[in-house]
C-alpha positions in Angstrom: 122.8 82.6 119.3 120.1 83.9 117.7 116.3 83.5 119.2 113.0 83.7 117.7 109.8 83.2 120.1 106.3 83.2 118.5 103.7 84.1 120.3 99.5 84.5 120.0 98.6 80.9 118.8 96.1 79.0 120.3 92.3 78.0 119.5 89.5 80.0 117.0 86.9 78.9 115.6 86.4 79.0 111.7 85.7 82.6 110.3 88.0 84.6 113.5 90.8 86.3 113.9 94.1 86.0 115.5 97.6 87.8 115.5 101.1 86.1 115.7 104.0 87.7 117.0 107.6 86.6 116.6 110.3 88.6 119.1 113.7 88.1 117.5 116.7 88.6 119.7 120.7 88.6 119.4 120.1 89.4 115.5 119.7 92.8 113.7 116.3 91.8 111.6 116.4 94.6 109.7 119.2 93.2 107.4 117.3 90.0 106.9 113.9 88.8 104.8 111.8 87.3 107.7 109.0 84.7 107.1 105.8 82.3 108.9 105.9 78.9 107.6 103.6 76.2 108.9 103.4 72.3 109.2 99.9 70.6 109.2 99.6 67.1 110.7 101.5 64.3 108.0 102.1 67.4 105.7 105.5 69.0 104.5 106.3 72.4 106.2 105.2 75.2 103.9 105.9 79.3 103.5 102.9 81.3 104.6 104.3 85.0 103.9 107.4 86.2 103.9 108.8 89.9 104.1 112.0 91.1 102.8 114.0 93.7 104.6 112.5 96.3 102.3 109.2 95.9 103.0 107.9 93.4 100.0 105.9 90.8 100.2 105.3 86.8 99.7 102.0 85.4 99.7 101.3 81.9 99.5 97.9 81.5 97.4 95.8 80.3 100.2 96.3 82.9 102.3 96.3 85.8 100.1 93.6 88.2 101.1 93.0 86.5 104.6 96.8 87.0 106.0 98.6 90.0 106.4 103.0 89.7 107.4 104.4 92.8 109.0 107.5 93.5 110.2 108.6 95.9 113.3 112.9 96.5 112.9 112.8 98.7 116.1 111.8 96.4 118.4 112.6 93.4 116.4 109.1 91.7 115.9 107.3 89.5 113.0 103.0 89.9 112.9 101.5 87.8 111.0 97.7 89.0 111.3 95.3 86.2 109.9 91.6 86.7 109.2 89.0 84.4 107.9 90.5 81.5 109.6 89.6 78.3 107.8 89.7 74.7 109.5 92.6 74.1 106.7 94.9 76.8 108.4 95.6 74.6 111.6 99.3 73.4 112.0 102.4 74.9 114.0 103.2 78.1 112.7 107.3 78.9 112.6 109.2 82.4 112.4 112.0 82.6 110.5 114.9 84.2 109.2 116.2 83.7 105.9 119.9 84.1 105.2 120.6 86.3 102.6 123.7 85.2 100.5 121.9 81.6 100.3 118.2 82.2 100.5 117.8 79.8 103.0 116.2 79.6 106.6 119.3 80.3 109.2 116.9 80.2 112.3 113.9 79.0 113.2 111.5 79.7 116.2 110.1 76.6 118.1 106.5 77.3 116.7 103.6 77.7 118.3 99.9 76.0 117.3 97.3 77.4 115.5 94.0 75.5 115.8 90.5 76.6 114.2 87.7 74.8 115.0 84.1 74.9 116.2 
């Protein structure tokens, strides 16, 4: 069974920094486009970035130029590097792998919360 554990959530206040990591196991990742989504409080779950196996990526508009997806195939591991941190970025953040034939999520990690407030 494939596993995907996010890590590097927690509390910032508006205008910081943090990095979140995703360690894939039991899966090849280097085969597979690879993407953060997030779920805000009452709100729909929503694609952050995404990064195909190539190296391309996603952005959605209100992150562009304040997040940054990046992909590791040796050891198996997601970043998503977020800047400029805005009160409106708080929700659980998700890792996941999309299945290629479909274009669909496969797997998803457990999430882990992002929270940015003074």
């Amino acid at each position: 069974q494939v596993q995907l554990v996010e890590s590097g959530g927690g509390l910032v206040q508006p205008g910081g920094s943090l990095r979140l990591s995703c360690a894939a196991s039991r899966t090849d990742v280097s085969f597979y486009t690879l993407g953060w989504y997030r779920q805000a409080p009452g709100k729909e779950r929503e694609l952050v970035a995404a990064i195909a196996s190539g190296g391309s990526t996603d952005y959605a508009d209100s992150v562009k130029g304040r997040f940054t997806i990046s992909r590791d195939n040796a050891n198996s591991t997601l970043f998503l590097q977020m800047n400029s941190l805005k009160p409106e970025d708080t929700a659980v953040y998700y890792c996941a792998r999309v299945e290629p034939d479909s274009g669909r999520v496969d797997y998803w990690g457990q999430g882990i919360q992002v929270t940015v407030s003074s």
